[in-house]
C-alpha angles and dihedrals in degrees: 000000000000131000117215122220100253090048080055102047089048092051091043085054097056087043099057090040093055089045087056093041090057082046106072096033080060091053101048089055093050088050094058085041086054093039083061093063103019109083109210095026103147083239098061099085114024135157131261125187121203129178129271124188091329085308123109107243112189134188136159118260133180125248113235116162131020128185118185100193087053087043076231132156119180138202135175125236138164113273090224091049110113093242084076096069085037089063098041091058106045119012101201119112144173122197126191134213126179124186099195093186091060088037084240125160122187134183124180124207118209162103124289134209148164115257105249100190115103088198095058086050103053097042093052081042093058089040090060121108113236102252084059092051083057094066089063098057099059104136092231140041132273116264094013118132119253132174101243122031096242087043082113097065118090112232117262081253090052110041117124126222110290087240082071092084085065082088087057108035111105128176109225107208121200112208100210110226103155132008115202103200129197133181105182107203135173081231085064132279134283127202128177133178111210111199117195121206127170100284097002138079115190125200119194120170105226123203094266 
């Protein structure tokens, strides 16, 4: 059986495209492992929006875990924050991260939960530095009214052991269904959806 040039170059094509496809999936995963270590690195806070009463509700979080094979990305949050009610009634996210060096824009697409393991908890709890312990004994919610604006803090006479904010301390997890991926370039732009199913990946280039 031959195969005639065109027929080649068209294959080769296809070849080449998908190369480049995996590519920057491959990319995209290396750059949340390195966000992880890198202070500074653009990934390392980014921004998630739930919904709230029909209504979007975004903030800033930091990431704090990624795991490829689980198509997983984790934050930590306080468990009386309203974000918690939020996810608990309606699971779907999107969290956006923006390199503005590389001119990259990334959305994910998922579904988000609480971590349920005990186990998990207390073992990110315990890896925690000190100063982010702090954020977990605050005497009131987030997002409660108070008088003064430091009216959340304890007094130097009444503040608990910093193990107290274990009671508080939560791990967020994002469940990956869909990246939306865009590289803005004077050379003209690229954008690719990348769809993930249970033993399939699928790439499509989108008008950006």
């Amino acid at each position: 059986m031959y195969i005639f040039s065109k027929d080649w170059k068209r294959v080769k094509n296809i070849i080449v495209d998908m190369d480049k496809k995996e590519k920057i999936l491959n990319e995209i995963w290396s750059e949340f492992n390195l966000s992880l270590k890198k202070g500074g690195h653009p990934f390392h806070i980014f921004s998630i929006s739930t919904i709230n009463n029909n209504k979007p509700d975004a903030r800033n979080v930091v990431l704090r875990n990624v795991e490829k094979e689980k198509r997983l990305i984790s934050f930590h949050t306080d468990l009386r924050s309203k974000k918690i009610n939020q996810i608990k009634n309606d699971s779907n996210v999107c969290a956006l991260f923006y390199d503005k060096d590389k001119k990259i824009q990334i959305r994910l697409r998922g579904i988000i939960s609480i971590e349920k393991s005990k186990e998990t908890i207390l073992k990110k709890w315990n890896a925690l530095k000190p100063m982010s312990k702090k954020c977990y004994i605050n005497k009131c919610a987030p997002g409660e009214v108070i008088k003064n604006s430091k009216d959340y803090l304890f007094s130097k006479e009444d503040i608990p052991d910093i193990e107290y904010g274990k009671i508080n301390f939560s791990i967020i997890n994002i469940k990956i269904d869909e990246i939306d991926w865009l590289n803005l370039s004077h050379k003209g732009h690229e954008r690719m959806i990348i769809s993930f199913f249970k033993k399939e990946t699928h790439f499509n280039w989108i008008a950006p």
